[in-house]
C-alpha positions in Angstrom: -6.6 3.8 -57.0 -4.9 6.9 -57.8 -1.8 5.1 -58.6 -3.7 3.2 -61.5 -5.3 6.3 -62.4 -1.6 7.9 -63.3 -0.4 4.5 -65.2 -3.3 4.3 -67.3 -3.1 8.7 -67.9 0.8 7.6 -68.7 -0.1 4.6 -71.0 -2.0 7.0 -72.7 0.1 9.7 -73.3 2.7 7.7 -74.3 0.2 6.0 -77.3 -0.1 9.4 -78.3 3.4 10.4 -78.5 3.8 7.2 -80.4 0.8 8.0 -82.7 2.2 11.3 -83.5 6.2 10.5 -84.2 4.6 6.9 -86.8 2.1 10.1 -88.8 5.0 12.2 -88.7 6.9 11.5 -92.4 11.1 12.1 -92.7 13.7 9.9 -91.9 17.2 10.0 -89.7 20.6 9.4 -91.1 23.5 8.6 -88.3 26.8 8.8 -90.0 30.1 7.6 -87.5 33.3 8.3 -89.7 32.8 5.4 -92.3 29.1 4.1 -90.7 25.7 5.5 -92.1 22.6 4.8 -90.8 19.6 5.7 -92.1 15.6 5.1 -90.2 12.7 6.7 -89.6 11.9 8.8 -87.2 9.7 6.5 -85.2 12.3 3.6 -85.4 15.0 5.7 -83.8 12.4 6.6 -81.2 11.8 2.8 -80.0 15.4 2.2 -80.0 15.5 5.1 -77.8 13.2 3.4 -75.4 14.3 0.1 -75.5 17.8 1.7 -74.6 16.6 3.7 -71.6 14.6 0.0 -70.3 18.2 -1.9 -70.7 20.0 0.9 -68.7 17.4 1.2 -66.2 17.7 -2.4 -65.6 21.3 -2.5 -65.7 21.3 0.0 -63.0 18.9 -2.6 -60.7 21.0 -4.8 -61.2 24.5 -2.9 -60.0 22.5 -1.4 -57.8 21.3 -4.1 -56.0 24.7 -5.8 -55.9 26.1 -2.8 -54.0 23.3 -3.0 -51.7 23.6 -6.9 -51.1 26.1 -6.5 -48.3 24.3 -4.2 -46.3 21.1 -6.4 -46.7 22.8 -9.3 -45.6 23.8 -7.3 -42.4 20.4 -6.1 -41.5 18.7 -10.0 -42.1 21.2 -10.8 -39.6 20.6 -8.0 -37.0 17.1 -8.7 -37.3 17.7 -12.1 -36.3 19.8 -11.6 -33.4 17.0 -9.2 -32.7 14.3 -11.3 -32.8 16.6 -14.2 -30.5 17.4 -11.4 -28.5 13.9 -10.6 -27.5 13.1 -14.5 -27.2 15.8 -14.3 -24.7 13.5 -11.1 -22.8 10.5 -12.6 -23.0 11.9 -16.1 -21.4 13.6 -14.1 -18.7 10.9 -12.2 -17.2 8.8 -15.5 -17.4 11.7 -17.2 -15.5 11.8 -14.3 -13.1 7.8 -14.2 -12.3 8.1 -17.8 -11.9 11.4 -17.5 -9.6 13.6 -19.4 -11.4 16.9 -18.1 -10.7 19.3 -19.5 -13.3 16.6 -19.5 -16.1 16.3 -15.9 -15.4 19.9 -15.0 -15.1 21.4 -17.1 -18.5 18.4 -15.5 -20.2 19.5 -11.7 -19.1 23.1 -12.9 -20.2 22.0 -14.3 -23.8 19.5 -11.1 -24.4 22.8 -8.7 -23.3 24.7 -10.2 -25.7 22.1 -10.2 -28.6 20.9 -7.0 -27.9 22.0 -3.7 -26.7 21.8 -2.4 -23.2 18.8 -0.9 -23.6 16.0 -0.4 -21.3 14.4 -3.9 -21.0 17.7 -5.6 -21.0 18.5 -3.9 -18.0 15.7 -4.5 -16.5 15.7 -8.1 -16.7 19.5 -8.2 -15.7 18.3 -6.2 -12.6 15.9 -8.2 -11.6 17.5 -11.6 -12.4 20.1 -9.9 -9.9 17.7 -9.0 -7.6 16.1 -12.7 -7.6 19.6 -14.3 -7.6 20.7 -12.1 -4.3 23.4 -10.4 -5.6 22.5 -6.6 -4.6 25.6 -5.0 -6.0 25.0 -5.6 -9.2 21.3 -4.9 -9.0 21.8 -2.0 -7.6 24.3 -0.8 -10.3 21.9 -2.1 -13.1 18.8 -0.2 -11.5 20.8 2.8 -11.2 22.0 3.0 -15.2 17.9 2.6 -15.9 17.7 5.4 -12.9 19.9 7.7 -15.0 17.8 7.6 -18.5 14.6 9.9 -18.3 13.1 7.2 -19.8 13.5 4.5 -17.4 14.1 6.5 -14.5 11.0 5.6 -12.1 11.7 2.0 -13.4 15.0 2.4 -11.7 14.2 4.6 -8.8 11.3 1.9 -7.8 13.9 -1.4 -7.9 16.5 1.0 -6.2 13.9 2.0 -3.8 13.2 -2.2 -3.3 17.1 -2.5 -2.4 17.1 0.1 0.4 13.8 -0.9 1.9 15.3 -4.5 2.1 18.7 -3.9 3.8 16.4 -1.2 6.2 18.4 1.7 4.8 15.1 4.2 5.6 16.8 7.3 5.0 18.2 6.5 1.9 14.8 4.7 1.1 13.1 7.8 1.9 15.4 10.3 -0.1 14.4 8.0 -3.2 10.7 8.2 -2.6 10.9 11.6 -2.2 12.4 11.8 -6.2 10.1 9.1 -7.3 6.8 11.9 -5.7 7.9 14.4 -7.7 8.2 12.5 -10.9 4.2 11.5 -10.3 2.9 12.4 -7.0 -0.5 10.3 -8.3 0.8 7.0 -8.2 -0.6 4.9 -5.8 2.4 2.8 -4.9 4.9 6.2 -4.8 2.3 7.7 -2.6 2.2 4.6 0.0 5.6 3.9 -0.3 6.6 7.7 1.1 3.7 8.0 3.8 5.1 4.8 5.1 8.5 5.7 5.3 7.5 8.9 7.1 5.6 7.2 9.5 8.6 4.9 10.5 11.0 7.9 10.6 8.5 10.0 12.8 8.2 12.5 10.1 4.4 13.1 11.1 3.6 16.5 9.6 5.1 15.9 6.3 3.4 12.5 6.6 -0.2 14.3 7.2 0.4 16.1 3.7 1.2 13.0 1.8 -1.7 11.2 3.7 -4.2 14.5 2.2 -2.7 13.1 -1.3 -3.8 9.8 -0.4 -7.4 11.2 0.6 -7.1 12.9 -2.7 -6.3 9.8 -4.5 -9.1 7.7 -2.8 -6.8 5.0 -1.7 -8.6 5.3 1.7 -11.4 5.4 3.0 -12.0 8.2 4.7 -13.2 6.8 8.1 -9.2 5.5 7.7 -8.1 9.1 7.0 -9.4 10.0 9.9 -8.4 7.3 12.0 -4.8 7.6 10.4 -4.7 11.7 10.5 -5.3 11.3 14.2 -2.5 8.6 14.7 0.1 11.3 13.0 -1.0 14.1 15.8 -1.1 11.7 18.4 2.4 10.6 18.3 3.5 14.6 16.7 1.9 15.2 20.8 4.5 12.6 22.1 7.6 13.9 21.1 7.0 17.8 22.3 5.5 19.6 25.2 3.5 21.7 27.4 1.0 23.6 24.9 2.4 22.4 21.7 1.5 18.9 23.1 -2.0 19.8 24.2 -2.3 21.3 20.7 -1.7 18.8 18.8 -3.4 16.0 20.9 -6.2 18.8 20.4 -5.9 18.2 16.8 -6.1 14.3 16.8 -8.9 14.8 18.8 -10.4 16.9 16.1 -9.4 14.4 13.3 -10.8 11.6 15.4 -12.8 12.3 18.3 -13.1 8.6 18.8 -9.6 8.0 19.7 -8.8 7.0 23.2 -5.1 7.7 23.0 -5.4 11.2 22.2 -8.2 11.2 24.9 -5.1 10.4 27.4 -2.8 12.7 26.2 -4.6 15.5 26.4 -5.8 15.0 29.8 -2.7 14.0 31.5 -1.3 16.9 30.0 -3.8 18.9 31.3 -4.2 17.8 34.7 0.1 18.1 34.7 -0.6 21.9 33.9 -3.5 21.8 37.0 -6.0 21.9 34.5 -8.1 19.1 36.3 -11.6 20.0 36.0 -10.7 20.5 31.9 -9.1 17.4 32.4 -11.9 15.5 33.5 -14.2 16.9 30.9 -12.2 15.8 28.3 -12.3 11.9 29.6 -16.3 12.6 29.7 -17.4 13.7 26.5 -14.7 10.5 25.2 -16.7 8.2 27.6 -19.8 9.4 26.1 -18.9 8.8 22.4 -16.5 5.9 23.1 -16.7 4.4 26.7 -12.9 2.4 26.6 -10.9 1.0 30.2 -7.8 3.4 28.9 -9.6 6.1 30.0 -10.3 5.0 33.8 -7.1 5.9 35.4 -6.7 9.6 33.5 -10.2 9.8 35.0 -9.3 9.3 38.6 -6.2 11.2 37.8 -7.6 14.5 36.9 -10.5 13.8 39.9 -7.4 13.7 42.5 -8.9 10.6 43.9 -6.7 9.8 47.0 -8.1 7.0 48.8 -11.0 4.2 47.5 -14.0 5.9 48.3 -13.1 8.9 46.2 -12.0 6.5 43.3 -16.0 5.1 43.7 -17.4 8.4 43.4 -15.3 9.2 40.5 -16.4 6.4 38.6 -20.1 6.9 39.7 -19.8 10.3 38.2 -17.8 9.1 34.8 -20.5 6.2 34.4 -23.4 8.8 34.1 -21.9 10.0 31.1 -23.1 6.3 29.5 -24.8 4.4 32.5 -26.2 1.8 29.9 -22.6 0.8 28.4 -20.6 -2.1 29.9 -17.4 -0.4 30.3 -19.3 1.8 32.7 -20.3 -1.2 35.1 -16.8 -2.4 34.6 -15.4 0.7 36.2 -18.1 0.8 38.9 -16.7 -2.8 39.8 -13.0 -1.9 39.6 -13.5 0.6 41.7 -16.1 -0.8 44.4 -13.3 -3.8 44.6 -10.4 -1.7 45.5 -13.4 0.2 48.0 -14.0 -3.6 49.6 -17.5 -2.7 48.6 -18.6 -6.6 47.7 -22.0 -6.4 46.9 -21.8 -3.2 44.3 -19.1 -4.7 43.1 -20.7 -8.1 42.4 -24.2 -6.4 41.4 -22.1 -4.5 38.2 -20.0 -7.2 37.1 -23.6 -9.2 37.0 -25.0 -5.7 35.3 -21.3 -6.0 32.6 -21.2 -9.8 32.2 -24.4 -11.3 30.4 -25.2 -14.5 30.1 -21.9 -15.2 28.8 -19.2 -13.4 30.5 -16.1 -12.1 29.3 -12.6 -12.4 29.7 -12.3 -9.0 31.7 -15.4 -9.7 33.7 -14.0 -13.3 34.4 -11.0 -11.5 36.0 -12.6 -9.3 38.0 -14.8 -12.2 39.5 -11.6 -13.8 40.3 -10.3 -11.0 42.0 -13.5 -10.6 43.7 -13.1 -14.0 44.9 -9.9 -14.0 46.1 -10.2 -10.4 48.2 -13.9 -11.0 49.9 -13.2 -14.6 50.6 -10.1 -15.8 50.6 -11.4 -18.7 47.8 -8.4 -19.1 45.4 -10.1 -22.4 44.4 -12.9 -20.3 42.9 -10.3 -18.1 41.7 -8.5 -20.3 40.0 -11.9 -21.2 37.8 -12.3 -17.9 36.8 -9.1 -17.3 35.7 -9.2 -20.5 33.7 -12.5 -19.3 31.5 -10.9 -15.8 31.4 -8.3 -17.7 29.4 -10.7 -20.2 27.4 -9.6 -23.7 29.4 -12.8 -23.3 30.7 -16.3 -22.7 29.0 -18.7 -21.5 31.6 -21.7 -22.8 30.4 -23.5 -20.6 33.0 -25.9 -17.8 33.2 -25.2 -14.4 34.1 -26.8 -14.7 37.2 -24.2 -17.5 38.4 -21.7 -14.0 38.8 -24.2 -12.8 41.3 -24.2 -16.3 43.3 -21.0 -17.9 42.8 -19.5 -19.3 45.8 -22.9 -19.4 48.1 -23.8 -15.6 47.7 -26.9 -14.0 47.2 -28.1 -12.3 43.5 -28.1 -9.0 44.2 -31.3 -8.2 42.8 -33.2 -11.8 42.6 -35.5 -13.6 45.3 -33.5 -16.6 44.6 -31.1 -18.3 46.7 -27.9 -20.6 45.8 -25.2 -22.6 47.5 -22.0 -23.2 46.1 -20.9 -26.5 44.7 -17.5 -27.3 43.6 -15.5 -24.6 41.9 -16.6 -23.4 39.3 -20.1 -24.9 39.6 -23.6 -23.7 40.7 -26.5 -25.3 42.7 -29.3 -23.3 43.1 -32.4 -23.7 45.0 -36.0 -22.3 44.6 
């Protein structure tokens, strides 16, 4: 609009210039040596115009001769441009789709229509990549590595290559670089706490696993689960109160986990610590009753002979009398006491009415140490594994093989293996 506005305010002045020279009166007398020419004022003044109109279009036209050349050039550069990125957009297709010599003549034709510039390399790199030669992906990922531009481009496919001929160091060294470029992306931060992990870098791996908290790319029952792993195994590789302190602290992170449970109190029943010992295997059993912690128990209790081991787990099993792990200790240790019937009476209490592997075990032990029956044995060790389905209530545990429930007026006599008659 404002453009229209100045061609019609030009238009205008221009009538009145050409108002004002046709009212003006005189005329104009050119004289070249032997030539005279004589107009008016406002014919010399439209001969002045139409002169200026030819020259100007003159010029266009020289102008645009010059300029032809150069024209040419860029229609062409634009076309090998436009072929060029053809060529781009039909690699990276071929490379999602795995195509291997799609993808690599396509990376050739774009280098050779296009400069090397950021997504030629790319493709090259990753047509490499997908074709298996790691040399020259590597030395393509690199030069995109190098521009500022391109550089986590280059420092993630270089990253790729170490991670997949195991090279952790170097892998690490590069996620490292690639955290302080942007410690919030979610595959830079995964990438490094993983690679910590594997090289048992467990501190450094706690910080970057607070970034992940940070980031939400856990949940934090997971942080906690993880944070404890870290100490756990930072526990491992030291000792004496360094390794009670940091079992401490995986206990802290995770009071639910049974490893650092074990740690702790083998550790502190080595230092003679047993009664701490032993109350650090209780308050586990009471939030998280688990058969890891049964031998630390009877570790830190000193239990010499069977009958101690009994009392031991008497006293551990009143920390959760109602869980099964409990009865399953009571049994382990009344087998190993030759205590038959306490035994049999808390693998009925553990098992159910559909037994489990573990109970099915201990029944075969049972079996085989009070009577000698391997046959019977041999069935329980069968639906421990599954070639068996029991198909029998829980009070077939406290009968099996002719004996007496332990707490039922019922009575039974043994069949074949594995099977139960019982009699009112």
């Amino acid at each position: 609009m404002l453009r229209s506005a100045l061609t019609i305010i030009l238009l205008a002045a221009a009538a009145l210039v050409a108002g004002l020279i046709a009212e003006t009166p005189g005329t104009l007398t050119l004289q070249w040596q032997d030539v005279r020419v004589d107009t008016s004022v406002a014919v010399f003044a439209v001969l002045i115009v139409v002169l200026v109109v030819v020259l100007m279009i003159v010029w266009r036209l020289i102008s645009g001769l010059i300029r032809l050349p150069a024209w040419l050039s860029g229609s062409e550069r634009e076309r090998r441009r436009r072929r060029g990125y053809e060529a781009l957009s039909r690699g990276l297709v071929a490379i999602a789709a795995g195509d291997v010599g799609t993808a690599r003549r396509q990376a050739q034709r774009a280098e050779a229509l296009l400069e090397k510039g950021p997504l030629t390399l790319l493709v090259a790199a990753q047509a490499a990549q997908l074709e298996g030669n790691d040399e020259a992906a590597t030395k393509l990922f690199t030069q995109l590595m190098e521009r500022p531009q391109t550089e986590m481009l280059g420092l993630r496919g270089l990253l790729t290559q170490a991670m997949k001929r195991e090279a952790w160091e170097d892998a690490l060294s590069l996620a490292r670089r690639a955290y302080r470029i942007d410690d919030k992306s979610p595959w830079v931060v995964e990438t490094l706490f993983s690679l910590q992990k594997r090289l048992g870098q467990w501190v450094e791996a706690d910080r970057t696993l607070g970034q992940q908290a940070k980031l939400r790319l856990l949940p934090q029952a997971s942080v906690q689960a993880e944070r404890a792993g870290l100490f756990y195994q930072k526990s491992r590789e030291v000792d004496g109160e360094e390794a009670q302190r940091w079992a401490r602290e995986a206990l802290k992170a995770d009071p639910s986990f049974t490893p650092a449970s074990v740690r702790l109190a083998r550790l502190l029943t080595a230092a003679g610590r047993q009664r701490k010992a032993r109350q650090v295997i209780e308050q586990a059993w009471a939030r998280h009753p688990d058969a890891d912690l049964v031998d630390p128990y009877f570790e830190a209790s000193e239990c010499h002979d069977a009958m101690a081991k009994v009392r031991a787990a008497e006293r551990l099993a009143r920390e959760n009398p109602s869980h099964a792990e409990s009865k399953l200790a009571l049994a382990v240790a009344a087998i190993e006491a030759r205590q038959w019937s306490d035994a049999r009476a808390a693998l009925y209490a553990a098992g159910g009415d559909n037994p489990g592997p573990r109970v099915c075990k201990l029944m075969a032990a049972l079996e085989e140490a009070e009577h000698g029956d391997l046959v019977s044995a041999s069935s329980w060790l069968r639906r421990a594994m599954g070639e068996e389905k029991s198909g029998l209530p829980a009070a077939a545990i406290a009968v099996e093989a002719g004996q007496s429930p332990a707490s039922s007026g019922r009575g039974g006599s043994a069949g074949p293996a594995g099977a139960l008659v019982t009699t009112p």
